[in-house]
N, C-alpha and C positions, 0 to 999 in steps of 0.2 A: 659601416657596420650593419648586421641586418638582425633587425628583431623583432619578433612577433610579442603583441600583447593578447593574452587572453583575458579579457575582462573589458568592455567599455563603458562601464559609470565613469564617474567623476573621476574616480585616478587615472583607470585607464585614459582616457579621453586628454586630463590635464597631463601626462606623461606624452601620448603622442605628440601632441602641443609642441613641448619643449624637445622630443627628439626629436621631430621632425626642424626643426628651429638650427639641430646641429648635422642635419642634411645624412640622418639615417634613413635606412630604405626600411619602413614600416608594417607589418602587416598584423591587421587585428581582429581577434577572435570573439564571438559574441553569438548567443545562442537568441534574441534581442535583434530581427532584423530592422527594427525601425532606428534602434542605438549604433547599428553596422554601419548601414546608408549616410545615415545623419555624421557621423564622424569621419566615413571617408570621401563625402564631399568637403567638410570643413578644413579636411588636412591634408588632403590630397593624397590618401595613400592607399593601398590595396584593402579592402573588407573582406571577410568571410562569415559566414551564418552557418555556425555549427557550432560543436562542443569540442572545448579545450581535450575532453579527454580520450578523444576519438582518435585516433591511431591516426585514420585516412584523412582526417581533416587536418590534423600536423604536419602529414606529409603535403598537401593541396598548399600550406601554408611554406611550404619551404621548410620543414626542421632540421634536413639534411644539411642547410646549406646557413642554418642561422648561430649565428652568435652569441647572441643573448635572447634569454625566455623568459619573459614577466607575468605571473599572471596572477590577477588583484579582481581574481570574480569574488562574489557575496560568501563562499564559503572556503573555511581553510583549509580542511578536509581536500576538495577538489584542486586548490592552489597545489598545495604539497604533491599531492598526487600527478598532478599534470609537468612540475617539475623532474619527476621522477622520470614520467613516460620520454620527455624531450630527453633526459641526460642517456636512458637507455637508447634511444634514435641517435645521436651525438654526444659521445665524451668529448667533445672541445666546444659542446653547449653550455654556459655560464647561464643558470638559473638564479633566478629572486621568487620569492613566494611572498604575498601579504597575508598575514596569519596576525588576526585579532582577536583570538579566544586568550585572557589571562591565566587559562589553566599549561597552554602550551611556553608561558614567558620563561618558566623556571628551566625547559628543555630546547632553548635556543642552540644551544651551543651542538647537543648531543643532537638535533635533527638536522641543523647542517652538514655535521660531519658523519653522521652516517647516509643522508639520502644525499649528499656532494651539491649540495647549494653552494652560493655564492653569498645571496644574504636572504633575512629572514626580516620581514617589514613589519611593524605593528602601524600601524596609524593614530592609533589612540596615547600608545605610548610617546610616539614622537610628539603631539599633542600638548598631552600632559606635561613632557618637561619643556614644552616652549613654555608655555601658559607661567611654570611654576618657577621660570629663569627672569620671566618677567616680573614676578613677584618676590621673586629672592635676591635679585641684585640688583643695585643703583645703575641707573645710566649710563655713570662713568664708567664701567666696566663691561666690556666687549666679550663676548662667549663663541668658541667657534664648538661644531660638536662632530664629535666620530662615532665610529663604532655602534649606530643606529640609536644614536643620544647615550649610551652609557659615559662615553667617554666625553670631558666637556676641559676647555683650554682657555683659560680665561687672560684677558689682558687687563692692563690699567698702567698708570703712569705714575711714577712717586713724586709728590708732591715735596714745596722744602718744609712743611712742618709733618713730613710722612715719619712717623716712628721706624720702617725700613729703610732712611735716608743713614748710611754709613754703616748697616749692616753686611756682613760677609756673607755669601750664598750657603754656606756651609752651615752657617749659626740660625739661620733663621729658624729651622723645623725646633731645635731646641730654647731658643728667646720666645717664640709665641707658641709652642706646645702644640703644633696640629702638626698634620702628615701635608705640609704643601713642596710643592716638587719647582723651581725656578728653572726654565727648559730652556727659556731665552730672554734674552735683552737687546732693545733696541737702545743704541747711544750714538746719538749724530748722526744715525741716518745708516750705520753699519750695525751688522747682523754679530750678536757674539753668544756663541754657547759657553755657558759660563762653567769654570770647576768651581772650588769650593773656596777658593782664597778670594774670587771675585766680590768689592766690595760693588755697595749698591749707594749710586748719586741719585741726587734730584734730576727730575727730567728722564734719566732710563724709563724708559715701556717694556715691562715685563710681558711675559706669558708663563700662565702656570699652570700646572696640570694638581688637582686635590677632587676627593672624594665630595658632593654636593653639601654634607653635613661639615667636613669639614673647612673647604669654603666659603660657608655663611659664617662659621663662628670666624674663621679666620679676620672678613674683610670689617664684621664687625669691631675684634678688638683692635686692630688699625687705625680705624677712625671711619671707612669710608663709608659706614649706613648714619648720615644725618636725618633722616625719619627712615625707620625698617618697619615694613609692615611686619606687624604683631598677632594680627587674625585676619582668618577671612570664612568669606562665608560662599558656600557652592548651591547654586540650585541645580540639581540635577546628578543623580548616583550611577550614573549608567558605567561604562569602562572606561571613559576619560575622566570621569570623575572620581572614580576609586581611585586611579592610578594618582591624579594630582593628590587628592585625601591622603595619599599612603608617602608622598613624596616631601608633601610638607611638612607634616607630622615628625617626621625623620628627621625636620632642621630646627623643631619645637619651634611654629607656627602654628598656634592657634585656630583649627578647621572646625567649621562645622557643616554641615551638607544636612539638604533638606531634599528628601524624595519621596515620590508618589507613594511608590508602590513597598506596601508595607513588609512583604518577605526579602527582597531586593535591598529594605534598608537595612531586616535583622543581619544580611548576607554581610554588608558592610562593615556592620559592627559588631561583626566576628573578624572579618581578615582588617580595618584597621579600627583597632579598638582604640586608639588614642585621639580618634575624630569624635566628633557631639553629631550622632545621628537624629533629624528627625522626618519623624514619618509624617508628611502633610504636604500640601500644594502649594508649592513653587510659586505661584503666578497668583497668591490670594498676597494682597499688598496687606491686610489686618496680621496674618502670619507671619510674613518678612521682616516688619515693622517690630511687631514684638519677639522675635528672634535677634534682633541687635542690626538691623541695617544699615541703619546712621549711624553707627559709632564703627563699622568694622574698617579694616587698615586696606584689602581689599573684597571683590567682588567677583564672582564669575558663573555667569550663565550656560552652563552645557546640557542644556534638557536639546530631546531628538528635536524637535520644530524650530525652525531657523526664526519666525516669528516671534516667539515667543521670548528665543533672547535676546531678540533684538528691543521687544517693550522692556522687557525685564530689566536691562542695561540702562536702557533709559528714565527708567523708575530709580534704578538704583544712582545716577548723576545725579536723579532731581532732591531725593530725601540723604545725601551724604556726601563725603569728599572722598570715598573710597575711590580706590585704582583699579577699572574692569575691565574684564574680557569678556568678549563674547564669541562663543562655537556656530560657524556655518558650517551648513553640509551645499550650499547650491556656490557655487564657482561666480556666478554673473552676479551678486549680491556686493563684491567688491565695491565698484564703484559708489553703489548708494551710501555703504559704512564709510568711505572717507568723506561726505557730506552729512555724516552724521555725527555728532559729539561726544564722540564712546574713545575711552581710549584706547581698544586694542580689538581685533578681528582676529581669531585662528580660526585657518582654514583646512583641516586635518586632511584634506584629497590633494591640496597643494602642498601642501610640507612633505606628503610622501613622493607626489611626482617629482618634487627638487631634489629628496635628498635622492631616489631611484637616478633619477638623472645623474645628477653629479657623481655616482658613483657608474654611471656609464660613461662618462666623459674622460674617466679615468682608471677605467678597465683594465687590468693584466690577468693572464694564466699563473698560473704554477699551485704546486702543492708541498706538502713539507717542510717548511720554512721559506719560501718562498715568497716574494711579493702579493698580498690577497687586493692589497688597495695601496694607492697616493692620490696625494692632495698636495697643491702648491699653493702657498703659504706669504703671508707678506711680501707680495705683488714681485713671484718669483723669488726672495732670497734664502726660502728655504723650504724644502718640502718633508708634509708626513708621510709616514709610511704605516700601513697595516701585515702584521706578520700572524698566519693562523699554524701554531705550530702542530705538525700532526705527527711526529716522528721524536725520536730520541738522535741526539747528536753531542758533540762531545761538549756542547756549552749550557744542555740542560743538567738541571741540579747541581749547579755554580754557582754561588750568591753572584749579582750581580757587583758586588761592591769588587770583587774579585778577576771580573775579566776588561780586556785591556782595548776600551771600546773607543774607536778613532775619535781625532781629535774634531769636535764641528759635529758631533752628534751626539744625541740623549735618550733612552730610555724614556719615554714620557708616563707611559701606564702599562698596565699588565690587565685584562680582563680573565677571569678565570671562574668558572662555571657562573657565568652570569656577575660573579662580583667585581668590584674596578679596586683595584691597588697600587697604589700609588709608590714605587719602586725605591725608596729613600732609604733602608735597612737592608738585610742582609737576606733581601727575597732571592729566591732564584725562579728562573725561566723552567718550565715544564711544561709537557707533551699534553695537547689541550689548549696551552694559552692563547688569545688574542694580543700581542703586543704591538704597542706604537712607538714609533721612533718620529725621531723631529730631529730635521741634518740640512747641513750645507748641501751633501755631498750630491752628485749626480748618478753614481755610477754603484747603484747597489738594485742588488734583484735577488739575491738570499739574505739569512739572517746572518750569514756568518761573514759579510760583506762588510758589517758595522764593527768586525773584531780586526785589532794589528795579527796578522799572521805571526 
C-alpha cells in the first residue's frame, strides 16, 4: 500500500515505524528538514521538505498514486485541510486527520462525512480513556476498543461464586438494571454468539459491549471491583486532563485536578463542574500533600514536561499507595520508565500511531453501508466489523429487535452523533450511524449481508 505522512513529530515518525514494519511504501512530508532527513535515514523511506498543503508537493509525493493520507502536523486546521486537497487529487484516497482541539469532538461525525475522511484521530482523547480504563477496571477484565476509543468490548470470565453463573443472556440487562449487551462466549475453546435463552456457566469468557458508566456500575455490583478506586487526583488541566476529569466524573469517581494556569482552571470548572479544581503548582509537594495525596485511590501526572511527571510519579509511590500514570510526550523515555517503579506510562504519539496503524492493516473502501473497518478478534474466531451508514435503505428505522440478523452475528453498538448506544431495546439503525457487528461469518462487505434475505 502507499502512504504519504504529512507531519513527522512523534506520531508521524512512531507511525512510519510501524508501517514501515508491514512493508508499506512510505513517503513523508514535513516542512522541518532536519525532522525529514532524520526519519528517512531511520526508516528507510522517501522524505520530502515542503508543505502538506502545496498542491505540487502532493503531487512530487505521489497523491495520484497513494492510498492512504495521514496527516498529524501541529495544527488541525492544516490536517483537515490537507485531507480535503488529497481526496480532491484521488477519490480512492482514504484520509485520516489528527484533530486535537476539543471544541471539533462534538463534530466528529459531521466532518467526516461531509470532507469524506476515513478517520478523525484525537490523541488526547485516546489518552484519556487509556489512562481512565486503567483506573476504571480491575485487571481481571480485558478491554479491546473501536471506533477511536468510543466503543469499548470488554471481557472477563465467570467465576463459580459469579452472581452471572446460571443466568440467561436474555435476563441479565433486567436482574442487574444496566444497559450491558453479551456479544459472545467463549466455552471450551469454541466461539458462540449467544440468543436470549443462552444460559451462562462458570468458566464461559464473555465479551460485552456497555456504555463506560454503565460498565463500572455494572462489574461493580457483580462482585468484580475488590478495591475500586474511589478518587484521584490529576496534576495537570491541559486536554488530556479535561478529557480524563470529564470521563471519570461520568462513573462518580471522585477527581480533583490541580493546574497552573488560573483562567485554564476557571475553563475547567465550567465544562466539568463535578471535578474539585484547583488553581496552584503541581509540582509544590506542600500543595499536593495538603490536597489529599496520601489517601487518594489513584494518581496521574499529565502536565506538558515529561520531567516533571516523571518526579511527580515518583513523589506520589513515595507519600501513598495510590495507582499512577504518568503522560510522556518523548518516544525514547520507554525504556527508562520500565526501570522505574511507576505503575504505568501513556504514551499519547504511540497509542495514536497503533491505533492509525491498525486501522491500516485493515483497510476497505466503500460507502453507504458498506464495510468502513474490521478487526479480527479472538485469534481468528471471529471478527468486527465497522458500518458508517450514509444512506437510507430498507433496514433503517426498523427497531433492531425486528430484523432477522444471521445466525453467528450481533449488533454490538450503535454510535450516533458522537453518543455509544448499546442496542438491547427497540433502537433502530439510521442514516448517520456508526454500527459494529461481531460475527463468525467471513463473507460480508455491506450491511445488509448481516440480514437472512
Amino acid at each position: 500500500m502507499n502512504v504519504i505522512i504529512v507531519g513527522c513529530g512523534n506520531v508521524g515518525a512512531s507511525l512510519a515505524a510501524k508501517l514501515r514494519n508491514d512493508n508499506h511504501n512510505i513517503v513523508a512530508i514535513d516542512r522541518d528538514k532536519n525532522q525529514v532527513d532524520a526519519l528517512a535515514d531511520e526508516e528507510d523511506l522517501i522524505g520530502i521538505v515542503g508543505d502538506g498543503l502545496n498542491y505540487q508537493v502532493l503531487l512530487k509525493a505521489g497523491i495520484e498514486h497513494t492510498d492512504l493520507l495521514i496527516a498529524v502536523t501541529g495544527s488541525d486546521e492544516q490536517n483537515l485541510l490537507c485531507c480535503v486537497m488529497a481526496k480532491r487529487s484521488d477519490q480512492n484516497c482514504r484520509t485520516i486527520a489528527r484533530v486535537r482541539n476539543p471544541i471539533y469532538n462534538t463534530e466528529v461525525s459531521y466532518l467526516r462525512r461531509e470532507l469524506g475522511l476515513a478517520l478523525i484521530i484525537n490523541p488526547e482523547l485516546i489518552a484519556a480513556a487509556d489512562i481512565a480504563r486503567k483506573f476504571q477496571y480491575p485487571d481481571s477484565i480485558g478491554v479491546e476498543t473501536f471506533t477511536r476509543g468510543r466503543i469499548e468490548l470488554l471481557h472477563l470470565q465467570i467465576e463459580a461464586d459469579s452472581p452471572l453463573k446460571g443466568v440467561m443472556v436474555g435476563q441479565v440487562k433486567n436482574r442487574f438494571k444496566y444497559n450491558i449487551l453479551i456479544c459472545s462466549i467463549i466455552r471450551n475453546k469454541d466461539l458462540i454468539i449467544p440468543g436470549p435463552d443462552e444460559t451462562l456457566r462458570e468458566g464461559d469468557e464473555l465479551m460485552i459491549s456497555a456504555t463506560p458508566k454503565d460498565a463500572h456500575a455494572f462489574f461493580k455490583k457483580i462482585g468484580l471491583y475488590k478495591h475500586p478506586i474511589k478518587s484521584v487526583l490529576i496534576v495537570g488541566g491541559g486536554t488530556v486532563g479535561f478529557y480524563l476529569a470529564r470521563r471519570l466524573t461520568e462513573v462518580g469517581i471522585r477527581t480533583k485536578v490541580i493546574e497552573a494556569d488560573a483562567a485554564r482552571c476557571e475553563l475547567l470548572n465550567d465544562e466539568v463542574p463535578k471535578a474539585i479544581m484547583i488553581n496552584g503548582d503541581g509540582t509544590d509537594e506542600r500543595l499536593l500533600l495538603r490536597e489529599g495525596i496520601g489517601g487518594v485511590g489513584a494518581f496521574a501526572a499529565l502536565t506538558g514536561i515529561d520531567e516533571e511527571n516523571v518526579i511527580l510519579t515518583l513523589f506520589a509511590k513515595r507519600v501513598s499507595h495510590a495507582r499512577t500514570i504518568t503522560k510522556l510526550r518523548r518516544i525514547n523515555y520507554t525504556e527508562i520508565m520500565n526501570n522505574l517503579q511507576v505503575d504505568s506510562a501513556v504514551f499519547p504519539s504511540l497509542l495514536t500511531a497503533e491505533y492509525i496503524a491498525k486501522y491500516a492493516q485493515t483497510m476497505f473502501t466503500g460507502t453507504g453501508g458498506k464495510v468502513e473497518n474490521t478487526f479480527e478478534i479472538m485469534g481468528g474466531k471471529a471478527r468486527i466489523y465497522e458500518f458508517f451508514i450514509t444512506k437510507d435503505h430498507p433496514y433503517t428505522g426498523v427497531p433492531i429487535s425486528h430484523l432477522r440478523i444471521k445466525k453467528g452475528t450481533i449488533i454490538c453498538a450503535i454510535t450516533r452523533n458522537e453518543k455509544l448506544i448499546i442496542p438491547v431495546g427497540r433502537e433502530e439503525v439510521k442514516v448517520g450511524d456508526n454500527i459494529m457487528i461481531l460475527t463468525t461469518s467471513t463473507e460480508i462487505s455491506e450491511f445488509k449481508d448481516i440480514i437472512e434475505q
